[in-house]
Each structure stands twice: as C-alpha cells, then as structure tokens.
PDB file of N, CA, C and O in Angstrom:
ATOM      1  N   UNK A   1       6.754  18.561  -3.675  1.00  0.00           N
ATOM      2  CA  UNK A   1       6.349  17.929  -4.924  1.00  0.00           C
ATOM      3  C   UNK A   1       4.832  17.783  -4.910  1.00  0.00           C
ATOM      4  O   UNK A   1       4.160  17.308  -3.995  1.00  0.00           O
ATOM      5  N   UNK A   2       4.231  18.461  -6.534  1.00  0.00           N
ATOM      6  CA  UNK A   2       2.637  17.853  -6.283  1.00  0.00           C
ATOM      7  C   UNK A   2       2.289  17.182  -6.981  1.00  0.00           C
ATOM      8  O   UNK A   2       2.635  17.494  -8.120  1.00  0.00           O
ATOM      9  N   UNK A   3       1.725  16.328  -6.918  1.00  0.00           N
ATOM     10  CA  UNK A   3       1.058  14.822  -7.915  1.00  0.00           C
ATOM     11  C   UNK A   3      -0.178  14.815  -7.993  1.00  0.00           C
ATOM     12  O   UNK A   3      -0.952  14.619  -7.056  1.00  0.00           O
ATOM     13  N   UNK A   4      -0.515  15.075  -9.372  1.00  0.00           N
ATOM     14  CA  UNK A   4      -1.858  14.737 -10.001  1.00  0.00           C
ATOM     15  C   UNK A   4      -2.314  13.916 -10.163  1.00  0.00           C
ATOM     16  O   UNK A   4      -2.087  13.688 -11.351  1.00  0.00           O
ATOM     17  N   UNK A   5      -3.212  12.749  -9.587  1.00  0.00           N
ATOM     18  CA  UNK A   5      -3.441  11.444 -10.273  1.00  0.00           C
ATOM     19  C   UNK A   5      -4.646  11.616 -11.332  1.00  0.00           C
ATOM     20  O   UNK A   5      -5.053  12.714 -11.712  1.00  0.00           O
ATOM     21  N   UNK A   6      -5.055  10.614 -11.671  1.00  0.00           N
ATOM     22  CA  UNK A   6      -6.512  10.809 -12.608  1.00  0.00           C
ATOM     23  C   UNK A   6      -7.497  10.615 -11.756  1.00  0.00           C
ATOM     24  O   UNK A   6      -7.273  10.420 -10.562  1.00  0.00           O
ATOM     25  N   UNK A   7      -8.613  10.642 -12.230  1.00  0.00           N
ATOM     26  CA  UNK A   7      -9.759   9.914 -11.461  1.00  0.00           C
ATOM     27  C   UNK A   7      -9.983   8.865 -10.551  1.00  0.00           C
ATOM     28  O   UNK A   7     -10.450   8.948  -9.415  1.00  0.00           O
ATOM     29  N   UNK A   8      -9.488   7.567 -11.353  1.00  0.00           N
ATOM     30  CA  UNK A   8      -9.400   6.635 -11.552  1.00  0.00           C
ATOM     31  C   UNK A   8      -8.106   6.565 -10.346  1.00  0.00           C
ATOM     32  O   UNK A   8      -8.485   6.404  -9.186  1.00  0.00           O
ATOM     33  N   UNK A   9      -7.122   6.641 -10.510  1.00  0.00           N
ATOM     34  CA  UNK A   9      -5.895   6.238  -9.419  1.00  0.00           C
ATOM     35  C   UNK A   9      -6.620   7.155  -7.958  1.00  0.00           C
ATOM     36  O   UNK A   9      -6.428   6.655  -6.849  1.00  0.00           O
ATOM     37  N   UNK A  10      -7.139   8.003  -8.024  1.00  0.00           N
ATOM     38  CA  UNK A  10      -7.315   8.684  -7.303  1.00  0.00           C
ATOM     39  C   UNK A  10      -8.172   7.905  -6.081  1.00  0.00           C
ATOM     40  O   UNK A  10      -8.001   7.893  -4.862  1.00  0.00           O
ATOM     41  N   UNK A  11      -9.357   7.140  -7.110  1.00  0.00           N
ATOM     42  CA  UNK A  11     -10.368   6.374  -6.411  1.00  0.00           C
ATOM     43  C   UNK A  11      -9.388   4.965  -5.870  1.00  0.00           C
ATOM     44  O   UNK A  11      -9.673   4.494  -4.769  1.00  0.00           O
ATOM     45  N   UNK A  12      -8.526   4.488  -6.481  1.00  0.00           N
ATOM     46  CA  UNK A  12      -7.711   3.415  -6.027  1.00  0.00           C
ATOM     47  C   UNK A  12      -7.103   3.505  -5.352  1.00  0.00           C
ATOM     48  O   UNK A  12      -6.726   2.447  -4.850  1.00  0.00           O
ATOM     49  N   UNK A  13      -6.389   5.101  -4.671  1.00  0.00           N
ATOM     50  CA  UNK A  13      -5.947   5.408  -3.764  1.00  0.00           C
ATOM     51  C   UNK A  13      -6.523   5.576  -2.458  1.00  0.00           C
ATOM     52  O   UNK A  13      -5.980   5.565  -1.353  1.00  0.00           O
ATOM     53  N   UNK A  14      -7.810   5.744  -2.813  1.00  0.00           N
ATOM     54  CA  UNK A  14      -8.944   6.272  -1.531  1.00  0.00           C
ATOM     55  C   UNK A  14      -9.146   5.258  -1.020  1.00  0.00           C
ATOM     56  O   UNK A  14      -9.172   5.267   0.211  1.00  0.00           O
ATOM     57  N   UNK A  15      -9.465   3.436  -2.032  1.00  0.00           N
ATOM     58  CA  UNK A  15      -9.725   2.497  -1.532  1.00  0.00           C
ATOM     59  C   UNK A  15      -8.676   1.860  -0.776  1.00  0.00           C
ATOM     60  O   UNK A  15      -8.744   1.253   0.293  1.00  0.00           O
ATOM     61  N   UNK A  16      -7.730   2.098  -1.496  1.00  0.00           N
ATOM     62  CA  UNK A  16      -6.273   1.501  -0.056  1.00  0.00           C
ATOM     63  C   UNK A  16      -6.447   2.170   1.206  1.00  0.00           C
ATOM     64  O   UNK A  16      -6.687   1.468   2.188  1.00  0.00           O
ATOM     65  N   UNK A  17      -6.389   3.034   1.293  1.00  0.00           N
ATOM     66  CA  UNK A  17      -6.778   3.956   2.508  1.00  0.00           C
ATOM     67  C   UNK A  17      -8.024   3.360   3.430  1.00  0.00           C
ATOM     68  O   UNK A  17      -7.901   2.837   4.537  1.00  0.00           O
ATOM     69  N   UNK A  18      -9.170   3.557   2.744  1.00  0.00           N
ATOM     70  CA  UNK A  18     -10.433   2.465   3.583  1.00  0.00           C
ATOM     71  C   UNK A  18     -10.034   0.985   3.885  1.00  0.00           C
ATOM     72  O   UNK A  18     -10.824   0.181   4.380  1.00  0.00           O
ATOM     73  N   UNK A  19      -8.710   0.685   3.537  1.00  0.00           N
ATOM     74  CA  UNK A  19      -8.799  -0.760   4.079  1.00  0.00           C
ATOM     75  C   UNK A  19      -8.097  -0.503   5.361  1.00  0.00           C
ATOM     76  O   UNK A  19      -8.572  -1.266   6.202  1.00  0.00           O
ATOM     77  N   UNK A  20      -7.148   0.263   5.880  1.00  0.00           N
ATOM     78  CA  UNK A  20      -7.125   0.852   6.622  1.00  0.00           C
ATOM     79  C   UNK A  20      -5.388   0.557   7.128  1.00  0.00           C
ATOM     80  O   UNK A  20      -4.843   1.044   8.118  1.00  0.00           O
ATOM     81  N   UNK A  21      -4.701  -0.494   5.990  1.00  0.00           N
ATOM     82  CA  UNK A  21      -3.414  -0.422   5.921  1.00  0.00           C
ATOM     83  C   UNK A  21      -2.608   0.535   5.932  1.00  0.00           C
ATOM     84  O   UNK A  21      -1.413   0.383   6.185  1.00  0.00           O
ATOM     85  N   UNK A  22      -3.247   1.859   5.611  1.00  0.00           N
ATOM     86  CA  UNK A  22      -2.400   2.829   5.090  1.00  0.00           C
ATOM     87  C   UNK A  22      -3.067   4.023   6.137  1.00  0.00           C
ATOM     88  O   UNK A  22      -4.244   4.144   6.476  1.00  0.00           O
ATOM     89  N   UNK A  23      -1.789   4.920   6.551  1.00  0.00           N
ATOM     90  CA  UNK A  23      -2.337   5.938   7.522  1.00  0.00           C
ATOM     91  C   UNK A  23      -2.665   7.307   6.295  1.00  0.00           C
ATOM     92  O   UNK A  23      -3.557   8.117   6.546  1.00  0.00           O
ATOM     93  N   UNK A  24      -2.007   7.393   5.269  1.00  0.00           N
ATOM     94  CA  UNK A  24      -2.378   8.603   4.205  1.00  0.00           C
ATOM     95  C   UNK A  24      -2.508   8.164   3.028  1.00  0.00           C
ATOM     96  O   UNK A  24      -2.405   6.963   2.779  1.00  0.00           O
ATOM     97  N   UNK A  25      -2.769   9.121   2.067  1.00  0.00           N
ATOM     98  CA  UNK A  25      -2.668   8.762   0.478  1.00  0.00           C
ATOM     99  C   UNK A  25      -1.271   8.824   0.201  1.00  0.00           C
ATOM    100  O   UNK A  25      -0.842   8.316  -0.835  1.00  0.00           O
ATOM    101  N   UNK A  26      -0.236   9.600   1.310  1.00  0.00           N
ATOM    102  CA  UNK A  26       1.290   9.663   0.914  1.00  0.00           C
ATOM    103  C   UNK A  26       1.739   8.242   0.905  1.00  0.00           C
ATOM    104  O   UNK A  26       2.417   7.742   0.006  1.00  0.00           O
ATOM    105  N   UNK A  27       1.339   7.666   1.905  1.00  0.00           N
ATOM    106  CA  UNK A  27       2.225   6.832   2.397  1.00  0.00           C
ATOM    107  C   UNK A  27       1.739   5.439   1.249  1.00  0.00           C
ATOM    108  O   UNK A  27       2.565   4.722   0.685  1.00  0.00           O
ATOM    109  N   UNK A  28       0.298   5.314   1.112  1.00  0.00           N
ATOM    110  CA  UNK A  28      -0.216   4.736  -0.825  1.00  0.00           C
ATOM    111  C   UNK A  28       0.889   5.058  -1.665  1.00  0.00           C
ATOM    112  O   UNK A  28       1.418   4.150  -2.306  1.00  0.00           O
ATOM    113  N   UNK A  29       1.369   6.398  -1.763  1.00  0.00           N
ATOM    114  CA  UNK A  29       1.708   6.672  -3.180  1.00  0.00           C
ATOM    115  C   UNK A  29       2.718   6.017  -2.795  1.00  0.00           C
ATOM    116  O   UNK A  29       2.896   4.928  -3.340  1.00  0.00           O
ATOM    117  N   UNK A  30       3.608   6.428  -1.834  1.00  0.00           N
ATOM    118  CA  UNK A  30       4.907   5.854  -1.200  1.00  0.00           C
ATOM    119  C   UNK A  30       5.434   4.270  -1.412  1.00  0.00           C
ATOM    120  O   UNK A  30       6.527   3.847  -1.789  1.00  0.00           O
ATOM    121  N   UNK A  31       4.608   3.800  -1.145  1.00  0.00           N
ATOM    122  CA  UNK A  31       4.241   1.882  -1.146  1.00  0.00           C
ATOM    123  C   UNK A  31       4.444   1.692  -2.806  1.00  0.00           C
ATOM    124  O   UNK A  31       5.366   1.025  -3.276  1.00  0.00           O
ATOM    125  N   UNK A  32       3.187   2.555  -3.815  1.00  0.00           N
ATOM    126  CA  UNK A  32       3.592   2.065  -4.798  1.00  0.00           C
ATOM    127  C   UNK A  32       4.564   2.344  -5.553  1.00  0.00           C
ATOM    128  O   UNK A  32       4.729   1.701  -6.590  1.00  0.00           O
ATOM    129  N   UNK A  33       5.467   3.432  -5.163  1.00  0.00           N
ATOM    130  CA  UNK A  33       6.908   3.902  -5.774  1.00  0.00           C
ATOM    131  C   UNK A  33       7.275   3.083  -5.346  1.00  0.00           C
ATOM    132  O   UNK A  33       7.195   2.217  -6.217  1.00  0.00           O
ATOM    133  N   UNK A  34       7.781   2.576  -4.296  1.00  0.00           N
ATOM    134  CA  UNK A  34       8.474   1.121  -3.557  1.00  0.00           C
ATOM    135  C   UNK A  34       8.272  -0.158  -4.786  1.00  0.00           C
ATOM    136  O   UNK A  34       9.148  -0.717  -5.446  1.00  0.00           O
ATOM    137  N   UNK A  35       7.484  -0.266  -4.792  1.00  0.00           N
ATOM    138  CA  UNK A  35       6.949  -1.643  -5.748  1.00  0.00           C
ATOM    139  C   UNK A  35       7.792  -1.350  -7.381  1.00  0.00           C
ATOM    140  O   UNK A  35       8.561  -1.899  -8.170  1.00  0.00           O
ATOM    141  N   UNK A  36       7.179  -0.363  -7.225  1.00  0.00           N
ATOM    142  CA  UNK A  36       7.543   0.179  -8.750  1.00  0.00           C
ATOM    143  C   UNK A  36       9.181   0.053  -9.037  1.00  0.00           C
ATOM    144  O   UNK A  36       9.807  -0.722  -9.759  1.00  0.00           O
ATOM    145  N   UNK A  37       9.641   1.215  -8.109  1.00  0.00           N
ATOM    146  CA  UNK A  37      11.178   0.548  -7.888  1.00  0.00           C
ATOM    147  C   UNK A  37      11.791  -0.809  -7.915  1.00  0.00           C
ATOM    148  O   UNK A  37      12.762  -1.085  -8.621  1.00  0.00           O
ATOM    149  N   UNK A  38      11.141  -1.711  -7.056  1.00  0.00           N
ATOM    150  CA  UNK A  38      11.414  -2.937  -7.081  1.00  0.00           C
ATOM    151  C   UNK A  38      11.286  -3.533  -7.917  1.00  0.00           C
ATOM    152  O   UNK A  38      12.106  -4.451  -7.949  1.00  0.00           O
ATOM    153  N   UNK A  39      10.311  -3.503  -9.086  1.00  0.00           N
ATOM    154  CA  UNK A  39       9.783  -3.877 -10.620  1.00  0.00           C
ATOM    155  C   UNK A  39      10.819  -3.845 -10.816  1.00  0.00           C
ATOM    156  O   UNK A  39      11.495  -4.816 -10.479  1.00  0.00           O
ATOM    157  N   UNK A  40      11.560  -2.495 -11.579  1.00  0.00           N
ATOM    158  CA  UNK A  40      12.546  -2.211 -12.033  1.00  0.00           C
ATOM    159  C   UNK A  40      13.574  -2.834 -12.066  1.00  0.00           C
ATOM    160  O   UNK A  40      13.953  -3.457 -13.057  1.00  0.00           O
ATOM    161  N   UNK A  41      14.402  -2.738 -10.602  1.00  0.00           N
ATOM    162  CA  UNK A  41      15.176  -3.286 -10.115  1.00  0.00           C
ATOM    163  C   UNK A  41      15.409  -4.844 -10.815  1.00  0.00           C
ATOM    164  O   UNK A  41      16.416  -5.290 -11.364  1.00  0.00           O
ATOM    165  N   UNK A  42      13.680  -5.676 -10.502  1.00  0.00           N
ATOM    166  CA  UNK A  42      14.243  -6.924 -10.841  1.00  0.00           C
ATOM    167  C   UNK A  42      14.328  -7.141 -12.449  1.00  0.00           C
ATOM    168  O   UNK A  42      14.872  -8.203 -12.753  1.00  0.00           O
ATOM    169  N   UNK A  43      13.743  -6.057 -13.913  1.00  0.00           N
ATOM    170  CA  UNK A  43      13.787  -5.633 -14.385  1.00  0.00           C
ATOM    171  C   UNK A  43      15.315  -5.954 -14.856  1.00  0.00           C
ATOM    172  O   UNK A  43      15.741  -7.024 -15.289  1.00  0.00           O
ATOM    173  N   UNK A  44      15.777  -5.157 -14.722  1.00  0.00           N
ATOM    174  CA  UNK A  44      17.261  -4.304 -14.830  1.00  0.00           C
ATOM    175  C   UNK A  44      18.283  -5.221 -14.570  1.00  0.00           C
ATOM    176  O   UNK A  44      19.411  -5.134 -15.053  1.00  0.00           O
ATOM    177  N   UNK A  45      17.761  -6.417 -13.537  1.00  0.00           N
ATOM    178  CA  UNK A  45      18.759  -7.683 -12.949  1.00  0.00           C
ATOM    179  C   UNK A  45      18.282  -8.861 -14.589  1.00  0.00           C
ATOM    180  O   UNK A  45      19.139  -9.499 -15.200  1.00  0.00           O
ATOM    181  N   UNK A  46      17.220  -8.857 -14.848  1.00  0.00           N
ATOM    182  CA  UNK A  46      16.781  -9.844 -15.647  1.00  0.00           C
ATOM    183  C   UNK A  46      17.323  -9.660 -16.771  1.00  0.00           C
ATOM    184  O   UNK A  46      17.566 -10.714 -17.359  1.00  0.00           O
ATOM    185  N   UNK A  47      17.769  -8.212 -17.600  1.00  0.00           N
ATOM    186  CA  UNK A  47      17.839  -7.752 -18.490  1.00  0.00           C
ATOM    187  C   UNK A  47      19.661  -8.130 -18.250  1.00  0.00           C
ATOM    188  O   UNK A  47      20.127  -9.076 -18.885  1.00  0.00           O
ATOM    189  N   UNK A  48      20.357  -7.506 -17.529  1.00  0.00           N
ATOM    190  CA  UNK A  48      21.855  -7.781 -17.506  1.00  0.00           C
ATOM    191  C   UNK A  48      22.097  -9.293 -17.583  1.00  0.00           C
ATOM    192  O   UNK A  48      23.172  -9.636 -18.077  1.00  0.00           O
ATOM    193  N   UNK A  49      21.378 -10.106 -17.229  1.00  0.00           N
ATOM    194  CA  UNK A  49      21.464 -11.484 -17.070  1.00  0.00           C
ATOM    195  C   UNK A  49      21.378 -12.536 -18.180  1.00  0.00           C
ATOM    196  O   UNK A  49      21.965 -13.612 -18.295  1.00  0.00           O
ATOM    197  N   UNK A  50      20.281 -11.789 -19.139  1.00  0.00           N
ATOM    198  CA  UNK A  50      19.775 -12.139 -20.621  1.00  0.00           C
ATOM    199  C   UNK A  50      21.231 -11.770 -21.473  1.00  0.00           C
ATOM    200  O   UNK A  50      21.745 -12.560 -22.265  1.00  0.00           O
ATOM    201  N   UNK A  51      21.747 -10.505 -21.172  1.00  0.00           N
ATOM    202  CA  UNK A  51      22.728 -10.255 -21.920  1.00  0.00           C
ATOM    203  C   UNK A  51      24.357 -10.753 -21.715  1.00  0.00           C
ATOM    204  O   UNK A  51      25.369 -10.771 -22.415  1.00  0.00           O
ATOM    205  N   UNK A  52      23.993 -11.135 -20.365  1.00  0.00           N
ATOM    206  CA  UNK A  52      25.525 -12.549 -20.189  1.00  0.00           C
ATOM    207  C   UNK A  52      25.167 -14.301 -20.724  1.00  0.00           C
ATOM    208  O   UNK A  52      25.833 -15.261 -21.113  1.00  0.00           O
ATOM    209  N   UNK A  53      23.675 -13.987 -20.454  1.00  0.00           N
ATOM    210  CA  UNK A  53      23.976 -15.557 -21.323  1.00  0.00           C
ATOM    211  C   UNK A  53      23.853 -15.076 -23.143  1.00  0.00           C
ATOM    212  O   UNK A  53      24.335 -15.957 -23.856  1.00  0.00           O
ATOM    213  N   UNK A  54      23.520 -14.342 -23.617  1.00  0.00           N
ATOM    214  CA  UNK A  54      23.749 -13.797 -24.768  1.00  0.00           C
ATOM    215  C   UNK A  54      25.230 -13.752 -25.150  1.00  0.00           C
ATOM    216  O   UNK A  54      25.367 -14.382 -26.199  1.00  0.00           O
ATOM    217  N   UNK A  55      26.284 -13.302 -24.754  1.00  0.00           N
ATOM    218  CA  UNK A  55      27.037 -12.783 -24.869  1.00  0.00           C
ATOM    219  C   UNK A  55      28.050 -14.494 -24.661  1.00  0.00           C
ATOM    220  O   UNK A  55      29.104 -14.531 -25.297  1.00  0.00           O
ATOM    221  N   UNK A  56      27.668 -15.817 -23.776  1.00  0.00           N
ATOM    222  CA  UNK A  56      28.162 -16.712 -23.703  1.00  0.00           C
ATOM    223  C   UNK A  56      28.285 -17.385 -24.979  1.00  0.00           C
ATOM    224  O   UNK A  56      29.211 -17.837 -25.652  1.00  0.00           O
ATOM    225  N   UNK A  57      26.494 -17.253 -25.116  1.00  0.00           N
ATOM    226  CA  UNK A  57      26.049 -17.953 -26.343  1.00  0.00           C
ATOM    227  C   UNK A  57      27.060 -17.927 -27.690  1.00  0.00           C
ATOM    228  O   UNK A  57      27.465 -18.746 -28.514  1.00  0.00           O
ATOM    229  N   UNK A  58      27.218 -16.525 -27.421  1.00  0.00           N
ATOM    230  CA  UNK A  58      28.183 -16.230 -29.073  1.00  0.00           C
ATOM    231  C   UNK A  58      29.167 -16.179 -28.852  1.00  0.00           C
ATOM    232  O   UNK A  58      29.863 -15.863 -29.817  1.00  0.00           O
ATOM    233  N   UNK A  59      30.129 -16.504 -27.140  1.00  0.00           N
ATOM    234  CA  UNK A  59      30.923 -16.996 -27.557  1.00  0.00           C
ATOM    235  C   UNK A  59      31.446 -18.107 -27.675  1.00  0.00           C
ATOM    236  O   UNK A  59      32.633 -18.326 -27.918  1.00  0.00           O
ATOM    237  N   UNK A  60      30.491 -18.979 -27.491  1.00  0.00           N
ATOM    238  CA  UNK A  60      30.696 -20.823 -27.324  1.00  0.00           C
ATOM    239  C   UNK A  60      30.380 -20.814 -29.394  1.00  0.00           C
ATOM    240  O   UNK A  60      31.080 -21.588 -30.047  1.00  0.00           O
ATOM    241  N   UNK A  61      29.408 -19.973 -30.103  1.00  0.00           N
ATOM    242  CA  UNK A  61      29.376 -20.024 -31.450  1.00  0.00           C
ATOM    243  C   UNK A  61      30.689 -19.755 -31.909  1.00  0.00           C
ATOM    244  O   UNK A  61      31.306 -20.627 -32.521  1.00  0.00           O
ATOM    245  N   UNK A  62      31.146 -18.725 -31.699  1.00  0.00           N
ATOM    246  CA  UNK A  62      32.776 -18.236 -32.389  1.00  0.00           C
ATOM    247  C   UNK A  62      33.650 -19.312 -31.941  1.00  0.00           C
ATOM    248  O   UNK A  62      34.619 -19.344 -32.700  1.00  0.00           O
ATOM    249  N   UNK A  63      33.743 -20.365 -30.878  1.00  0.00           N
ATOM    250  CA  UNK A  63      34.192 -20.785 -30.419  1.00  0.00           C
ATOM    251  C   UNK A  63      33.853 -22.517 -31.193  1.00  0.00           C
ATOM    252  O   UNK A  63      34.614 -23.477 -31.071  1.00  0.00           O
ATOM    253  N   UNK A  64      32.621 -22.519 -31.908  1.00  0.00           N
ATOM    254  CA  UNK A  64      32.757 -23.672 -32.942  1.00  0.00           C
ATOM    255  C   UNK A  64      31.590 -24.520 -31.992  1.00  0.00           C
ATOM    256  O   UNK A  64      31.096 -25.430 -32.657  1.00  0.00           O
ATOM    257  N   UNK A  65      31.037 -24.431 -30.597  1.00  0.00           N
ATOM    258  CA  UNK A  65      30.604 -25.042 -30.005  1.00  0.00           C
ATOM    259  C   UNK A  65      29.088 -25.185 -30.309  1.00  0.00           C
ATOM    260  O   UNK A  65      28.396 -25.833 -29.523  1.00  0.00           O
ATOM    261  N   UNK A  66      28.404 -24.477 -31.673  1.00  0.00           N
ATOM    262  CA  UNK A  66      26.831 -24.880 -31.292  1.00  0.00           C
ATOM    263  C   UNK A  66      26.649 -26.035 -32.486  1.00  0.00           C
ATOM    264  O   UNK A  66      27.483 -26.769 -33.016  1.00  0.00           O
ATOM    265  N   UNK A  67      25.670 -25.935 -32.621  1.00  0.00           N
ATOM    266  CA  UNK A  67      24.699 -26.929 -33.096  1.00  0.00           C
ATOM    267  C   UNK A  67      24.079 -26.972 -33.877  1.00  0.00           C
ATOM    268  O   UNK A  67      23.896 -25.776 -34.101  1.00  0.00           O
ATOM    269  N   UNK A  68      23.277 -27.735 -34.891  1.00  0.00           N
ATOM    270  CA  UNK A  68      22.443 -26.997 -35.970  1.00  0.00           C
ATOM    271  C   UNK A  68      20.852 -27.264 -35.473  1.00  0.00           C
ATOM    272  O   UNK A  68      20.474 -28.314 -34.953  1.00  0.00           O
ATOM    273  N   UNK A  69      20.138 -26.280 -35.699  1.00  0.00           N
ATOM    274  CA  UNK A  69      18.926 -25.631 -34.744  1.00  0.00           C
ATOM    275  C   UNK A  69      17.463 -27.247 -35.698  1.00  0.00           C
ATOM    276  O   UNK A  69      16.563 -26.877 -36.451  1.00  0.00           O
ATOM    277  N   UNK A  70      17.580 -28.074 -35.505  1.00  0.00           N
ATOM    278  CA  UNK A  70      16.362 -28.764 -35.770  1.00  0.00           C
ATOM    279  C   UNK A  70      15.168 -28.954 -34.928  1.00  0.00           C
ATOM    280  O   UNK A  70      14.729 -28.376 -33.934  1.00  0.00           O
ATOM    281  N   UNK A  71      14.689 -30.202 -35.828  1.00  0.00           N
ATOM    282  CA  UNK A  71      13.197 -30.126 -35.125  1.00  0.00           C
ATOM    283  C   UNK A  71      13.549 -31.013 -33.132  1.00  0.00           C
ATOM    284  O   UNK A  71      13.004 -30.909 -32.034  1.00  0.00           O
ATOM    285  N   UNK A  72      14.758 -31.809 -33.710  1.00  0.00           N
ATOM    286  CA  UNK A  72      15.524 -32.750 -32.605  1.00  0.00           C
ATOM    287  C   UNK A  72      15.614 -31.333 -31.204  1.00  0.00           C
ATOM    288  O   UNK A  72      14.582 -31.360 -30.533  1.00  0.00           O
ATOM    289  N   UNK A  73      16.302 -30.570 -30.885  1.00  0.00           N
ATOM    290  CA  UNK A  73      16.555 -29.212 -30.944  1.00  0.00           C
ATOM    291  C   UNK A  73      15.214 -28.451 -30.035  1.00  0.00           C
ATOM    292  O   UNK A  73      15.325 -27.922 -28.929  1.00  0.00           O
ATOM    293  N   UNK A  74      14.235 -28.547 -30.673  1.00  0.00           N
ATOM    294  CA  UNK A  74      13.151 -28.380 -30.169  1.00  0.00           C
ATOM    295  C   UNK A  74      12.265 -29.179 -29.383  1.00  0.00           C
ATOM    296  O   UNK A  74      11.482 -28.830 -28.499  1.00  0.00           O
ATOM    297  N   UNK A  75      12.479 -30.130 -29.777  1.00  0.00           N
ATOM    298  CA  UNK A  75      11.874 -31.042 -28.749  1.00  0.00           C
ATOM    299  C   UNK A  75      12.547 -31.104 -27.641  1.00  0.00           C
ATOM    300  O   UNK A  75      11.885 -30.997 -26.609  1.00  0.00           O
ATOM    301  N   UNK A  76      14.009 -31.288 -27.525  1.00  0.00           N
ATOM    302  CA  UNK A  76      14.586 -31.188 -26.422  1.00  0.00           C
ATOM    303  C   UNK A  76      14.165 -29.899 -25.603  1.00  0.00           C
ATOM    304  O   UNK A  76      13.717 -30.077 -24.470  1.00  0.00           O
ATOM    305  N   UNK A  77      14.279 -28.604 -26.106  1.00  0.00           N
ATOM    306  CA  UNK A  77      13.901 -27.511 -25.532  1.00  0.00           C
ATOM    307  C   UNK A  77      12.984 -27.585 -24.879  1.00  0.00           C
ATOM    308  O   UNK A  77      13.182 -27.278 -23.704  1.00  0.00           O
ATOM    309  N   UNK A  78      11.266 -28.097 -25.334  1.00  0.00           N
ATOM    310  CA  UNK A  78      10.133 -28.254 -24.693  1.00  0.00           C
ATOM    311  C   UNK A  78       9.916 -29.400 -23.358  1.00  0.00           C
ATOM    312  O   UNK A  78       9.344 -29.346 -22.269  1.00  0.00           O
ATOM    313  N   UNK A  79      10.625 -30.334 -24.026  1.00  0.00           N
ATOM    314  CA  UNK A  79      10.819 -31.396 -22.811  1.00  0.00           C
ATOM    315  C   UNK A  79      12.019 -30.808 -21.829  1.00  0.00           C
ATOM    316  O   UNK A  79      12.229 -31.710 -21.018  1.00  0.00           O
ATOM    317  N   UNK A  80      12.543 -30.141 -21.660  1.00  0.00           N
ATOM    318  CA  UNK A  80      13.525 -29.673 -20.618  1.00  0.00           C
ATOM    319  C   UNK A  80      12.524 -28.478 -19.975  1.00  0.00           C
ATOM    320  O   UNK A  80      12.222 -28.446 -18.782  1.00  0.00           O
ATOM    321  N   UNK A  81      12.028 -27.427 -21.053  1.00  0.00           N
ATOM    322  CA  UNK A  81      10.614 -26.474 -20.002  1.00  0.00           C
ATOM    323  C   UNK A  81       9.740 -27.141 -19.282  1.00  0.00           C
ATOM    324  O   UNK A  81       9.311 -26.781 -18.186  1.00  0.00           O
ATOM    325  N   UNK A  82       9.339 -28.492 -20.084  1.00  0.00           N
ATOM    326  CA  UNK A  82       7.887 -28.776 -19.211  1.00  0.00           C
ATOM    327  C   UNK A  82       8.572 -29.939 -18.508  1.00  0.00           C
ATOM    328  O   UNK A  82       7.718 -30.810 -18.346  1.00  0.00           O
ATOM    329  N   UNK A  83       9.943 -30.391 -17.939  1.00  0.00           N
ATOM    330  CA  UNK A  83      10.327 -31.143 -16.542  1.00  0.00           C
ATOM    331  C   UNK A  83      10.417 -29.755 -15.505  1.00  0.00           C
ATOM    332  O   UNK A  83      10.017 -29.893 -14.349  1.00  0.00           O
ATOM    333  N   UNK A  84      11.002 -28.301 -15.999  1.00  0.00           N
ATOM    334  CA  UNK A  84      11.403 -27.565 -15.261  1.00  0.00           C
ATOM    335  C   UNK A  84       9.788 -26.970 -14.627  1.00  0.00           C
ATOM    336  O   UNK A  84       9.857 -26.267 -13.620  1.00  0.00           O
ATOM    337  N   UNK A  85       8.506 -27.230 -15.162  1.00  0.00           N
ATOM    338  CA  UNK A  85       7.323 -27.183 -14.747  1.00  0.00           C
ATOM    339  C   UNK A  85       6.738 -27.836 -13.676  1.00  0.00           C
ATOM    340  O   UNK A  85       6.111 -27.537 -12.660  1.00  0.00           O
ATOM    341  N   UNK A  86       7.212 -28.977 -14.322  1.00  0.00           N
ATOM    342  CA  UNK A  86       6.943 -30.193 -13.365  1.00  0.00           C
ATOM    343  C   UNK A  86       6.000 -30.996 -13.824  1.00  0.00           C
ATOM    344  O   UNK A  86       5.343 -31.756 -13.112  1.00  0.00           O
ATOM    345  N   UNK A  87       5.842 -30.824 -15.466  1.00  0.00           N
ATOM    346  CA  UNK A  87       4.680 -31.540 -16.313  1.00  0.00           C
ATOM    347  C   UNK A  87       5.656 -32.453 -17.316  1.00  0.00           C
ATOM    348  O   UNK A  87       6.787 -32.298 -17.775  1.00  0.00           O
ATOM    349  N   UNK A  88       4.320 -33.791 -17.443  1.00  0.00           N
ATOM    350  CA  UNK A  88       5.106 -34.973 -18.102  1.00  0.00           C
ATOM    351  C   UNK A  88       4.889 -34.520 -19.943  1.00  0.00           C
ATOM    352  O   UNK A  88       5.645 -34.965 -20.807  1.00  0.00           O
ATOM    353  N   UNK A  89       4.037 -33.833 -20.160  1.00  0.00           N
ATOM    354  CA  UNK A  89       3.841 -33.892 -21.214  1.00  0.00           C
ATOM    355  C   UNK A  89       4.136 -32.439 -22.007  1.00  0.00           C
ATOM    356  O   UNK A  89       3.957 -32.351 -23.222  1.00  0.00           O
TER     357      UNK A  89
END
C-alpha cells in the first residue's frame, strides 16, 4: 500500500518522529489509524446508545408516560446538567 500525505501531515509526521517515540513514519501512520479506529469505535458505541434511549423514549410516549415539555422542564434539565458538573449554578 502507498500513502500520499500532503505537505502539511507530512511535516507532522516528521515531527513525531524527532521526538523520538516513534522508530518510522510507518509506525506514526500506524498509531494514528489506531486512534482513528478507536474514535470510531467510541463513535459507533455512542451512536447505538443514543438510539436505545431514543427508542425507550418513544416507548414510555406510546406508553402514555411523558410529560408536557415547559419552562418547569427546563429548568429541571439544566439543574440536573450543572449537579452532574459539579456546579451550583
């Protein structure tokens, strides 16, 4: 396989290399397919996860269980993000 980078990746590749972590530019490119993969991965976990609580959501709605969306509603929402922060306000 041959890989073209640009300029630019090229020089970002050279500088990983001078730090001296890395024995080639393969083993650079290698590292950042790794990462990249792993992006994905958690990606792909976040996305299936969005779509089971999605999929709860509507059915606790069909099920008669929600609520009507006010300003009450929202405030609760923000005060439940900013305890899960760890901020009072």
């Amino acid at each position: 396989m041959e890989i073209t980078l640009t300029p630019a990746l090229e020089k970002w590749v050279r500088e990983r290399l001078a730090t001296g972590l890395y024995a080639s530019e393969s083993e650079v490119v290698r590292e950042a397919l790794r990462l990249m993969q792993c992006q994905q991965e958690q990606w792909e976990r976040r996305r299936d996860e969005l779509r089971r609580e999605l999929s709860e959501g509507l059915e606790q709605l069909e099920r008669g269980e929600g609520q009507p969306f006010d300003a009450s509603v929202v405030d609760a929402v923000k005060k439940a993000g900013r305890a899960k922060l760890g901020r009072d306000t």
